[in-house]
C-alpha positions, 0 to 999 in steps of 0.5 A: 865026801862030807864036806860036799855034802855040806857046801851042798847043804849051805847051797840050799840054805842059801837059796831057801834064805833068798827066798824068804829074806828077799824082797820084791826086786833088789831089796833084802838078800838075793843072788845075782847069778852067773849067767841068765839060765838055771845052770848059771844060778846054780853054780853061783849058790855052789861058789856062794856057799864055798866062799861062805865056808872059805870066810868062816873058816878063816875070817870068822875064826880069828873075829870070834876069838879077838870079840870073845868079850864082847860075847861075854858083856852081850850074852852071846848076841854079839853073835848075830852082829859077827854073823851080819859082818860074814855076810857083808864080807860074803857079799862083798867078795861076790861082788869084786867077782861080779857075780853071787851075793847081794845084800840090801844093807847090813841090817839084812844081811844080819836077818838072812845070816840068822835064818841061813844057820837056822835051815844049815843046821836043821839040814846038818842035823838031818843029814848027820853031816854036822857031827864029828867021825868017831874014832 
């Protein structure tokens, strides 16, 4: 049950990061939906936001462990860049499906990854989803 909460909340991170991180017409970050009625806009930031878990899940993982020096060397802002590369592979994967994420540039897929983890975790740590089961 957590984990749907939790795709449900990247959902909404996912639209919020749209709205503010997207530009007027195809600039900055924006979803390219299913279909043309709000069912379809819907399902796509649903499937959006399961391949987000599925990429860093995986992906992001294994790029965290192998930069672990470069964390070091840059105190930690490698991160954004690590974050930025998600997107893009987000954005990609969406759209060899033809479908779901649209990124402008790599520049903005950092900033709408920057603000996406800012509201997913505001949201997370209001909803308690973000903690671990005790016991």
């Amino acid at each position: 049950m957590r984990s749907i909460i939790r795709v449900l909340v990247s959902a909404f991170a996912l639209w919020l990061t749209t709205l503010i991180v997207g530009g007027s017409g195809d600039h900055g970050v924006w979803i390219d939906p299913v279909n043309t009625d709000d069912s379809g806009y819907l399902l796509t930031l649903v499937l959006v936001a399961l391949v987000f878990g599925l990429v860093n899940g995986t992906l992001g993982k294994v790029i965290r462990i192998v930069s672990i020096p470069l964390y070091i060397v840059t105190l930690g802002l490698f991160g954004l860049i690590v974050n930025g590369i998600m997107f893009a592979v987000v954005a990609w994967l969406s759209d060899l499906a033809g479908f779901g994420l649209r990124v402008d540039g790599f520049w903005w897929g950092v900033l709408a990854a920057v603000v996406m983890s800012i509201l997913s975790g505001i949201m997370n740590g209001l909803l308690g989803t973000g903690k671990k089961r005790e016991g």
